[in-house]
C-alpha positions as CSV (number, residue, x, y, z in Angstrom):
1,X,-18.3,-33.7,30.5
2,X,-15.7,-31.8,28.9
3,X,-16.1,-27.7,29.8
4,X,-15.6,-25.6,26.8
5,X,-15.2,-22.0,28.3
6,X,-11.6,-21.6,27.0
7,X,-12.9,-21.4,23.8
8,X,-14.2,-18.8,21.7
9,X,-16.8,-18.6,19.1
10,X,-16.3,-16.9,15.8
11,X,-17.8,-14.2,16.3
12,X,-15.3,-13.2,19.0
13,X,-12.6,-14.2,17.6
14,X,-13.1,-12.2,14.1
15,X,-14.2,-8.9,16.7
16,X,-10.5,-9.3,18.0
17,X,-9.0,-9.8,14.5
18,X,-10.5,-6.4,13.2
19,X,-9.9,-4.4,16.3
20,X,-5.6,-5.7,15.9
21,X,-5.9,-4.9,12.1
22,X,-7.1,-1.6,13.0
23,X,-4.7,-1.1,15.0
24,X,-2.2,-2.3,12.4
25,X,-3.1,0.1,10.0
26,X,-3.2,3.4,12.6
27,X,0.2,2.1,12.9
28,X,1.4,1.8,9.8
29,X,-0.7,5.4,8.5
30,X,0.9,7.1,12.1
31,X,4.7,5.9,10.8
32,X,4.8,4.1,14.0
33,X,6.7,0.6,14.2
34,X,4.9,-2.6,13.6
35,X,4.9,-4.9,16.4
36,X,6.6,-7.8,14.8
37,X,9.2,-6.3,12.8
38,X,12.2,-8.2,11.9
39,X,15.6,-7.2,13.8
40,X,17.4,-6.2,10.8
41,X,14.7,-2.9,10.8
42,X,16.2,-2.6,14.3
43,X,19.9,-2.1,12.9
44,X,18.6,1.1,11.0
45,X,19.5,4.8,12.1
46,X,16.1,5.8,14.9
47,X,15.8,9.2,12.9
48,X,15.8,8.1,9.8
49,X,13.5,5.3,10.8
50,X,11.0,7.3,12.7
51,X,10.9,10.3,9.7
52,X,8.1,9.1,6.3
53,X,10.0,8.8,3.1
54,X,6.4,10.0,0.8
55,X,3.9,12.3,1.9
56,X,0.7,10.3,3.4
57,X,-1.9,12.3,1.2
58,X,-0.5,11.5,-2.8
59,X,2.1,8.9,-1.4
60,X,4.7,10.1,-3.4
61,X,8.3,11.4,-2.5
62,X,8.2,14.6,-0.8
63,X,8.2,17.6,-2.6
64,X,8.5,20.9,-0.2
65,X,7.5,19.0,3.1
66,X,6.0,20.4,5.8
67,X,5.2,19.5,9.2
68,X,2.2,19.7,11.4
69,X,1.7,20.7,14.9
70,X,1.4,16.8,15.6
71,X,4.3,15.7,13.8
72,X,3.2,14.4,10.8
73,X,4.9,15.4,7.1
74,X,3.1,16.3,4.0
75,X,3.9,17.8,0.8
76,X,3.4,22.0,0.7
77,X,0.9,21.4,-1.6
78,X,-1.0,18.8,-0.3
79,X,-1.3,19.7,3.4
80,X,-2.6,23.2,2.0
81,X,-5.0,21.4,-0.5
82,X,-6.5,19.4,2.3
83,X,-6.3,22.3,4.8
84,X,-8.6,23.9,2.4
85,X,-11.0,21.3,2.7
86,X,-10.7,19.9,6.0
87,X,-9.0,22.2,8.7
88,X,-7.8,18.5,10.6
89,X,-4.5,16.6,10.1
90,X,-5.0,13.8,7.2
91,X,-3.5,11.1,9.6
92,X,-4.9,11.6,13.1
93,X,-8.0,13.9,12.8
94,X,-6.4,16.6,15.3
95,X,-6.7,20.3,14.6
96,X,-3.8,21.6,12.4
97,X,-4.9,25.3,13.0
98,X,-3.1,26.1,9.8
99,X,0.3,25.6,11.1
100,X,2.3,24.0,8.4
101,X,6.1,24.2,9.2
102,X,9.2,23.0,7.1
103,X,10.2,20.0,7.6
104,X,14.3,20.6,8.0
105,X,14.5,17.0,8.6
106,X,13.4,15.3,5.7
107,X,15.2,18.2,3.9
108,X,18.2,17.0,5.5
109,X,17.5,13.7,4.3
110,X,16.9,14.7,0.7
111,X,19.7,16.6,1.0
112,X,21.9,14.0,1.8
113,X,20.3,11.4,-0.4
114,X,20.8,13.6,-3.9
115,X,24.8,13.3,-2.6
């Protein structure tokens, strides 16, 4: 008799598949790194690389960007579009209690980019 417990049936294995692509995209919406990057990401400058380079809500380039409490950048315009709406962060559902600073980093970056 050949014992088949090492196996899984499809229903587990499709349950396991969601919950990593849910992961994956949390990821990807939080601007964290993906697990199986390529190393030539890893040659890239860690502040650049960890800072968006479009606003999460119209996913466009940035234009006045702002910050949140929670670290995450938006558009002026858009985080205080949504805020009027919804009084959470678009990305991770937290309280933003209105607080909407600049974002002197990406500025920084634009800065330097239009050079």
């Amino acid at each position: 008799m050949h014992d088949r417990g090492d196996y899984k049936s499809g229903w587990q294995m499709e349950r396991e598949w969601d919950e990593a692509e849910k992961m994956r995209k949390r990821n990807l919406a939080l601007g964290e790194d993906d697990v199986d990057q390529t190393e030539e990401d890893d040659d890239d400058d860690d502040e650049e690389g960890s800072l968006p380079f479009a606003c999460f809500i119209c996913r466009q380039p940035f234009v006045d960007p702002v910050v949140t409490k929670c670290n995450h950048y938006f558009c002026e315009h858009c985080a205080l579009k949504h805020h009027s709406k919804n009084k959470k962060c678009f990305v991770c559902d937290k309280p933003t209690l209105g607080i909407f600073n600049t974002a002197h980093e990406i500025r920084r970056r634009m800065a330097a980019e239009d050079k």
